[in-house]
Every structure is written in structure tokens, then in C-alpha cells.
LOVEXTI-426838 format. One record per residue (C-alpha): x, y, z; residue in three letters. Coordinates in Angstrom, 3 decimals. Layout:
% LOVEXTI-426838
u;v;w;resn
X;Y;Z;ala
...
//
This chain:
% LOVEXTI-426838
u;v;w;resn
0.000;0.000;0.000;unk
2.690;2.390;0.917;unk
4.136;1.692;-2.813;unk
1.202;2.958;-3.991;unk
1.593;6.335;-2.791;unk
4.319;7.635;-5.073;unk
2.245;6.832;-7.815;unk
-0.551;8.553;-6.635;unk
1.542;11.558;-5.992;unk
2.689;11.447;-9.560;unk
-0.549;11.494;-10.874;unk
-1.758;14.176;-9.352;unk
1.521;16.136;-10.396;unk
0.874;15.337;-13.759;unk
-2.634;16.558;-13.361;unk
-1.952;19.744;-12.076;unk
0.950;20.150;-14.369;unk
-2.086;19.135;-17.135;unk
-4.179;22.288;-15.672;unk
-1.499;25.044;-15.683;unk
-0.670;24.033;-19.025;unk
-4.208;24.346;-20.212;unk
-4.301;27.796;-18.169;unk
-1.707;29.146;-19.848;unk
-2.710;28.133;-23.014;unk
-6.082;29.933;-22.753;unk
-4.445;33.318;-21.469;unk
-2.678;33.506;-24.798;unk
-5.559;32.554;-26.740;unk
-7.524;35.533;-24.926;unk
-4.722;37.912;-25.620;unk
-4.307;36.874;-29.337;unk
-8.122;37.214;-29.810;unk
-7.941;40.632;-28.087;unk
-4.851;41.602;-30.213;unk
-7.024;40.261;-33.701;unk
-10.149;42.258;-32.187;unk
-7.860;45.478;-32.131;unk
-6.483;45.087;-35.396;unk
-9.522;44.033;-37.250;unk
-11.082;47.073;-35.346;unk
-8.555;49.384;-36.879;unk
-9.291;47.738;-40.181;unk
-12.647;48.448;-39.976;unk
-12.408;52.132;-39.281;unk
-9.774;52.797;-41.915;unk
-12.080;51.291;-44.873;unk
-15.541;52.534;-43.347;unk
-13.783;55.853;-43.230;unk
-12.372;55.459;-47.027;unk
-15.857;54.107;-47.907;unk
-17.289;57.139;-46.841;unk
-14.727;59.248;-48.170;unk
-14.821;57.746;-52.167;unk
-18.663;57.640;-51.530;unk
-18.809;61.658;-51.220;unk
-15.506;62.644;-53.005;unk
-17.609;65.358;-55.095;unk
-18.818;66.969;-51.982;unk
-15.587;67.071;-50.598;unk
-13.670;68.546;-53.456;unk
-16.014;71.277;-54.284;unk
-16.220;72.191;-50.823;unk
-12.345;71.937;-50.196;unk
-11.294;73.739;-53.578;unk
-14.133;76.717;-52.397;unk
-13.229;76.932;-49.165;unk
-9.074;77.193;-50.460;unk
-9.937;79.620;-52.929;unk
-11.732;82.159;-50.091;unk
-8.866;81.258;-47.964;unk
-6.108;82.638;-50.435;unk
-8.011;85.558;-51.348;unk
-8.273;86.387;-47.519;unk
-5.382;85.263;-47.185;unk
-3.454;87.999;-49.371;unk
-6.386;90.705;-48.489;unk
-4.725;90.679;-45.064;unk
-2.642;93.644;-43.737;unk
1.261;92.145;-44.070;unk
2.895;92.101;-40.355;unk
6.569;92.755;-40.114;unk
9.111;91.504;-37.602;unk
12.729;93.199;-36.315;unk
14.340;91.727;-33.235;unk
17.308;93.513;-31.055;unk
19.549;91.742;-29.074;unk
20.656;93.455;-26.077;unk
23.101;92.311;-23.143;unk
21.588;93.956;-19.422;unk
23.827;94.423;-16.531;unk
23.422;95.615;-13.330;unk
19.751;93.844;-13.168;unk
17.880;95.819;-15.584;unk
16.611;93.048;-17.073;unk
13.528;93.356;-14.524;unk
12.713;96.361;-15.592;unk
13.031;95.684;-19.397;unk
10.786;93.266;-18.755;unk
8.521;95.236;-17.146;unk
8.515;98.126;-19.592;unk
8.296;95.607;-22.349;unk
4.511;94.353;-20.879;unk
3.414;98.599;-20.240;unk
3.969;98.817;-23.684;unk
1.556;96.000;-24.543;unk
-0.955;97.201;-21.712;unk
-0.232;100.718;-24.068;unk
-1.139;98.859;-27.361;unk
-3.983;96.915;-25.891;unk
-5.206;100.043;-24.795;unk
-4.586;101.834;-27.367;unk
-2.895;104.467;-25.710;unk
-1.017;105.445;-28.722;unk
-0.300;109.145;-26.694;unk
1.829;107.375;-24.494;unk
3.635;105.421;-27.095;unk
4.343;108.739;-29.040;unk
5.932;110.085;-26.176;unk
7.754;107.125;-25.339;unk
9.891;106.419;-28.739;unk
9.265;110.230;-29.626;unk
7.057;109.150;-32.790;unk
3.508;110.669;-34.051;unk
0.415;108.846;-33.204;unk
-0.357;107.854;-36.652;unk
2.967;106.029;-36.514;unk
2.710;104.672;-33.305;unk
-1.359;102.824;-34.313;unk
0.480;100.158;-36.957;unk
2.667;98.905;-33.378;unk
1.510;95.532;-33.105;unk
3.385;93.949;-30.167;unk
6.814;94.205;-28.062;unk
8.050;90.579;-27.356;unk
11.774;89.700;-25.282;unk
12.584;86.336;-25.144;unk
15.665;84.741;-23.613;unk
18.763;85.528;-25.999;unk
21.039;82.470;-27.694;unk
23.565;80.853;-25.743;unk
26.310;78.367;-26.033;unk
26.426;75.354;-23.351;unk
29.143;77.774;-21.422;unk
26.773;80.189;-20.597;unk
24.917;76.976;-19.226;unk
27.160;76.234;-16.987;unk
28.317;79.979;-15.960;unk
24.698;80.443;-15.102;unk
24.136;77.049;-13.392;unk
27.379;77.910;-11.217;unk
26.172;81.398;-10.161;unk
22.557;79.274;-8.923;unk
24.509;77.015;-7.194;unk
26.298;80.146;-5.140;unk
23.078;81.786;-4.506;unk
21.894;78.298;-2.496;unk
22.840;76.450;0.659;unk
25.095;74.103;0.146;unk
22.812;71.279;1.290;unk
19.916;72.556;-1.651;unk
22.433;72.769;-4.477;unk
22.991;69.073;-4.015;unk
19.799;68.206;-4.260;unk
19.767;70.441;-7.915;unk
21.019;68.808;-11.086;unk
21.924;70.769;-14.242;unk
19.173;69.393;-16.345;unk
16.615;69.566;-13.326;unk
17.909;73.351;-13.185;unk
18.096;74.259;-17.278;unk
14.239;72.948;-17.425;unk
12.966;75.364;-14.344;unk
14.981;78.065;-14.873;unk
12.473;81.457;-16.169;unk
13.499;84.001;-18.328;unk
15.235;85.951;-16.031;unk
18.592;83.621;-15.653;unk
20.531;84.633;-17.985;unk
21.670;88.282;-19.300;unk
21.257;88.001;-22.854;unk
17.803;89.328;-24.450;unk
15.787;89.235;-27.118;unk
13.467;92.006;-27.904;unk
11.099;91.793;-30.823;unk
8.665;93.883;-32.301;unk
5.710;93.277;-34.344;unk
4.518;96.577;-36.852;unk
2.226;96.773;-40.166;unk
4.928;99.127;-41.153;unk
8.174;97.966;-42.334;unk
10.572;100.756;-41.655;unk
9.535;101.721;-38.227;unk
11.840;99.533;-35.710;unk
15.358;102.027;-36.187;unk
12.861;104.761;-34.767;unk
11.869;102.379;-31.865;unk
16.178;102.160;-30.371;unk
15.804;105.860;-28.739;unk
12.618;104.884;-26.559;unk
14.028;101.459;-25.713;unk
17.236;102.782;-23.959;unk
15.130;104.305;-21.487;unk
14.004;101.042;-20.613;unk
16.752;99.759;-19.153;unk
17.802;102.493;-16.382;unk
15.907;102.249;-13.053;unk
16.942;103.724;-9.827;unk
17.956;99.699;-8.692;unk
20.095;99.739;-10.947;unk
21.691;103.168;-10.558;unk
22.225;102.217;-7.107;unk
23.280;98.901;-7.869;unk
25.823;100.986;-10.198;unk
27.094;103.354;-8.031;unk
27.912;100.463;-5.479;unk
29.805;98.431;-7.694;unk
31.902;101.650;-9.249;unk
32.596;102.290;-5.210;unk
33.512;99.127;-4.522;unk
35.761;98.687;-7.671;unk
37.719;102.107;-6.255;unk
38.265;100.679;-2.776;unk
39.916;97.391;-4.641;unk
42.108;99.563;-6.433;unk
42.787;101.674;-3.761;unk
44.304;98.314;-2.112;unk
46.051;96.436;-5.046;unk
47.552;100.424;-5.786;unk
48.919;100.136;-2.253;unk
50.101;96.627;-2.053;unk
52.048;97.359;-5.622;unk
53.447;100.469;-3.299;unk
54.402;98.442;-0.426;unk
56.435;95.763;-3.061;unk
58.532;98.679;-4.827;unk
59.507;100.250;-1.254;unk
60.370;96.324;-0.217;unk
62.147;96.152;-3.597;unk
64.063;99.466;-2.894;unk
65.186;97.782;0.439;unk
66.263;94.555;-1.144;unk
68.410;96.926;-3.804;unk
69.925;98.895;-1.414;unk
70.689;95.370;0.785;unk
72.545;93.996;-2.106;unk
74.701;97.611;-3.344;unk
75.745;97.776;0.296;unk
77.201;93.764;0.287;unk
78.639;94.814;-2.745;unk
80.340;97.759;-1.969;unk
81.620;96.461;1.133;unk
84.752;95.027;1.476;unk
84.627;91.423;1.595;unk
85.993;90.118;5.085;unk
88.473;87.072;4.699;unk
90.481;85.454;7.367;unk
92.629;82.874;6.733;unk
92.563;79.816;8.597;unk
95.485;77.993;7.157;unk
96.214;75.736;4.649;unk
94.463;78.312;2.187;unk
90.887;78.608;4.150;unk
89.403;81.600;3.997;unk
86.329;83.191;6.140;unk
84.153;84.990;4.246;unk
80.979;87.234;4.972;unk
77.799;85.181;3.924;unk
75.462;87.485;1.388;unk
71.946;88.491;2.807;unk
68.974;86.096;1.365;unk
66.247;88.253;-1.096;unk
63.041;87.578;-2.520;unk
63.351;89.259;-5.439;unk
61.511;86.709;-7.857;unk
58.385;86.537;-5.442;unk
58.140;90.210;-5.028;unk
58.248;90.580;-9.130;unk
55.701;87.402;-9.281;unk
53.349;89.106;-7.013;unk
53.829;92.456;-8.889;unk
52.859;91.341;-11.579;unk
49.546;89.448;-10.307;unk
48.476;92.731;-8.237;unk
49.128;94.884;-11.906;unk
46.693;91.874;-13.494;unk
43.877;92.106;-10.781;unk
44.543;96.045;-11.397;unk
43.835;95.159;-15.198;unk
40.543;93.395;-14.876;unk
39.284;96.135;-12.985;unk
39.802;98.908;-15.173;unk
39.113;96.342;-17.851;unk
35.552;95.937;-16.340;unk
34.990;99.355;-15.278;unk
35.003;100.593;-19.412;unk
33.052;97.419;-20.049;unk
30.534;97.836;-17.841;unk
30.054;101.323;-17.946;unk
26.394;101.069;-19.243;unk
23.172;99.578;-18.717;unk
23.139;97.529;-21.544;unk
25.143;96.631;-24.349;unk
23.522;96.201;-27.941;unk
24.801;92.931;-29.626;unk
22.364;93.345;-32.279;unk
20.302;96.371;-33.438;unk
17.200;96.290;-35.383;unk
16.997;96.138;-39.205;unk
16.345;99.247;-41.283;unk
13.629;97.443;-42.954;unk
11.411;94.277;-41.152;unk
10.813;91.079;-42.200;unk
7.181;89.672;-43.368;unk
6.027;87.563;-40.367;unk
4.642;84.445;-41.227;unk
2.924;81.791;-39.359;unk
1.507;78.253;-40.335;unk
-2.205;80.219;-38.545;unk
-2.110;82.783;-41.549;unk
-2.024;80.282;-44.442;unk
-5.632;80.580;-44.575;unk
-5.655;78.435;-48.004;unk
-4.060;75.669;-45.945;unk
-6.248;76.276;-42.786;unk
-9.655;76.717;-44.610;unk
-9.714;73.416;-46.699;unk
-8.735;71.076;-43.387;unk
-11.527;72.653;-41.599;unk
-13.978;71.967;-43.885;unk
-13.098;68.642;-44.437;unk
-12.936;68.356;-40.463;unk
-16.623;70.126;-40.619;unk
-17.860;67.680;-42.970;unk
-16.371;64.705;-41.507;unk
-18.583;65.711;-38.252;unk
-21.577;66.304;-40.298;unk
-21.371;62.980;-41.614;unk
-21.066;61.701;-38.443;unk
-23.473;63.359;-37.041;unk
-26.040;62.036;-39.981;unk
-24.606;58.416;-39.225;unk
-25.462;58.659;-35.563;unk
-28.937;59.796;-35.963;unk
-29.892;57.479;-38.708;unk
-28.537;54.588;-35.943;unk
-30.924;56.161;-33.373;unk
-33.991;56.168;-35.465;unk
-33.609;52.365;-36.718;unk
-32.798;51.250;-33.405;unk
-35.943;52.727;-32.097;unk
-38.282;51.206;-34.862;unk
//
């Protein structure tokens, strides 16, 4: 009897083993049917739709070739929009208020304030009514200016947040405000009226932050030279000494006492530091440099990298090809029409 158990125990291994099998092969005979139900679903659509399509190709070309034919004569009926852009480098943080100006003058246009604009870029009202829009924008940059801006972030932080900040996380999040390099553009249904626009955009730059902000760093810039000017004065009266150390050795007369057997005793010269002092000259006259250097470079609110043409470009958008837009509407229009008409004939045969 006890032989018999191992057998029985096989069996019912074999059974199980049987079940799973038979399991498993129904799960992918449910997923294959599910896979051939989407597929044959998609099949369905794509010739029902193409049914319907060669069924009412008449309709659909008269209406398309009408509706692209009242697009393009729209379409060149419109006023013509011109574009000029400025690039312009901001220091001192007048970015925030270029910014700021930049959305008064839209609030002007929306307004239609065109009094205000006149007296803003000094132009007549007339000219001022074809402004469209101001736009800035973050200017180009190179993957340097990346990372100089990334570094200056990671300054601003506590150490134990700029760990926790990545570069990608921060060039994702960063706004418009990061950087120093702008773009200002201006939309205009006149074509020659951006070179009048420059005067009343340097205005837009100077603030009272950032004439203080100015003023502080053209103080503190003196009270650096004032130091590096004195250190430099302090090495050329050390140098003087070491000079005047090594004429009086020289001059001297050399003590020498014989010991015998052709020994002599000789004063020992004076150790100098000449090489340092000139080394460290010359680093003080560098740091002197960069100051002055950035002093005449920074001088200004903002620097212009690039002014704005003499004559604008046509503006042109993928929403003002009406002869493109009107045509895929109207087959859109009539593709819900049809539906529409499909749908209620279902919902009257259903109900009889």
C-alpha cells in the first residue's frame, strides 16, 4: 500500500501540471483574440472611413477647392505684419525692468494708448497705431553660458539645496530671467519703423535699482584699487630695500680670514626675494587690469549685440495660411456632419 503512494503523488503532479498548461494556453488565446479584435477594429475604421470618403468625393472637393480659394483671397487681403528683433546684453539687473517696460507697452497697445507710445519712442500717433506687439525672449547661448549660469545658482543656495539640484533639473525650471542676454522683438504693419523704436528702448533699461546697484559696484571697484595700488606700493619700497641690501654687500669690502692651509672666512650674502616680489607684482598689476578692464566694459546699462533692421521682415505663421487652414476645416466640418447624420440614422432604426 505504501508503494502505492508515489504513484498517486505522480498522478496528481501530472494533473496539475495538465491544468497550468491548459491555463496558460487559454491566457494567450484571450490575448491573441484581443490583439485580432484590435487590429480588425482598426481595419474596420480605416475602410468605413475610405468608404465614406470615395462615396462623397464630389462633396468634398467642391467644398475643399471653395473653401481654399476664399482662404487665399483672404489670405493675401490681409494687412502684411513685419518683424525686427534687437539683441541686447543687461547688466546691473535691468533686465527686470526691461521686462517690465516691455509688458506697459503691450498694456499701451492693448489700450490703445497710442499718446503714451508717441511720447515714449518720440514718434507721431499715426505712426505709433500700426505697433503691433513688443516681445523679449531669452537671448542664444552656447552650453558655457549653461554652466556659468548654473554655477552662479549654485552660489546663490545652501550648500545642502544645491545638491539636491542637477543641471538638467535646473536648465528645465529656470524662467526668463537667468541669464543676461535678451531678445526684444517687435511686431509693426509698417516695415521701416523699428530704427525709430532704439531711442525709446534705452530708457528702458535704467531704473533707480540699478543706478544704485551701479554706483555700489563703481565704489567698490575704487576701494579694490585703492588696495592692489597700495600693495604694488608696499612691493617697490620692499624692492628698494632689497636693492639697497645687495649695493651695500657689494660695496663692502669682503671680510676674509685665513685659517690655514688656504681657508678663507668669508661674509655670507643676505637672502632676497626678489623673484616673489616681481611674481606678485605682476599678479596685483593683473587684478589692477581686470578692474579697469571691467569698469570701461561695464560702464552702461546695456550693451547692444544686435540692433534692429532698417527694414522688417514679413512675419509668417503656419495660422495665416488661410488656403491651408480653410480646406482642413472643412473637411474636419464635414467629416462631423457625416457623423453626425450616421449617428442619428442609428438612433432612429434602433428605435423602430
Amino acid at each position: 500500500m505504501n508503494k502505492d503512494l508515489p504513484n498517486n503523488n505522480s498522478s496528481n503532479d501530472e494533473v496539475e501540471l495538465g491544468q497550468l498548461f491548459n491555463a496558460i494556453g487559454k491566457l494567450f488565446e484571450r490575448i491573441f483574440r484581443a490583439i485580432s479584435f484590435v487590429f480588425l477594429s482598426i481595419y474596420s475604421t480605416i475602410i468605413y472611413a475610405a468608404k465614406a470618403v470615395v462615396v462623397n468625393y464630389k462633396i468634398i472637393l467642391i467644398v475643399g477647392l471653395v473653401s481654399g480659394i476664399f482662404g487665399y483671397v483672404l489670405e493675401k487681403r490681409k494687412t502684411k505684419v513685419y518683424e525686427s528683433s534687437m539683441l541686447v546684453r543687461t547688466y546691473f539687473d535691468a533686465k527686470y525692468q526691461l521686462s517690465t517696460n516691455i509688458n506697459y507697452y503691450n498694456a499701451l497697445i492693448g489700450s490703445e494708448d497710442y499718446e503714451s507710445l508717441s511720447n515714449i519712442f518720440n514718434l507721431s500717433k499715426e505712426a505709433t497705431k500700426d505697433l503691433l506687439s513688443f516681445e523679449i525672449a531669452p537671448g542664444p547661448e552656447t552650453e558655457n553660458d549653461r554652466i556659468v549660469q548654473y554655477d552662479r545658482f549654485l552660489k546663490s543656495i545652501d550648500s545642502i539645496r544645491a545638491q539636491e539640484v542637477s543641471f538638467d533639473d535646473y536648465i528645465e525650471n529656470r524662467d526668463i530671467y537667468s541669464g543676461d542676454l535678451f531678445l526684444i522683438t517687435v511686431d509693426s504693419k509698417k516695415k521701416d519703423i523699428f530704427k525709430n523704436l532704439e531711442r525709446g528702448l534705452d530708457s528702458t533699461f535704467k531704473n533707480q535699482y540699478s543706478t544704485k546697484k551701479m554706483k555700489k559696484r563703481d565704489s567698490m571697484l575704487v576701494l579694490q584699487k585703492e588696495n592692489i595700488l597700495a600693495s604694488i606700493n608696499e612691493i617697490e619700497e620692499l624692492k628698494k630695500v632689497y636693492v639697497q641690501v645687495l649695493e651695500n654687500e657689494s660695496e663692502s669690502t669682503k671680510a676674509s680670514v685665513s685659517l690655514g692651509d688656504g681657508f678663507p672666512l668669508q661674509q655670507a650674502k643676505s637672502a632676497t626675494k626678489e623673484y616673489e616680489l616681481l611674481a606678485n607684482q605682476i599678479k596685483l598689476r593683473d587684478k589692477l587690469r581686470v578692474l579697469d578692464e571691467k569698469k570701461i566694459e561695464e560702464n552702461e546699462f546695456f550693451d547692444v549685440i544686435s540692433s534692429f533692421q532698417e527694414i522688417g521682415n514679413i512675419k509668417k505663421s503656419i495660422l495665416d495660411r488661410y488656403s491651408l487652414i480653410f480646406p482642413i476645416l472643412s473637411f474636419m466640418i464635414l467629416c462631423l456632419i457625416y457623423l453626425l447624420v450616421r449617428v442619428i440614422k442609428y438612433v432612429r432604426e434602433y428605435e423602430s
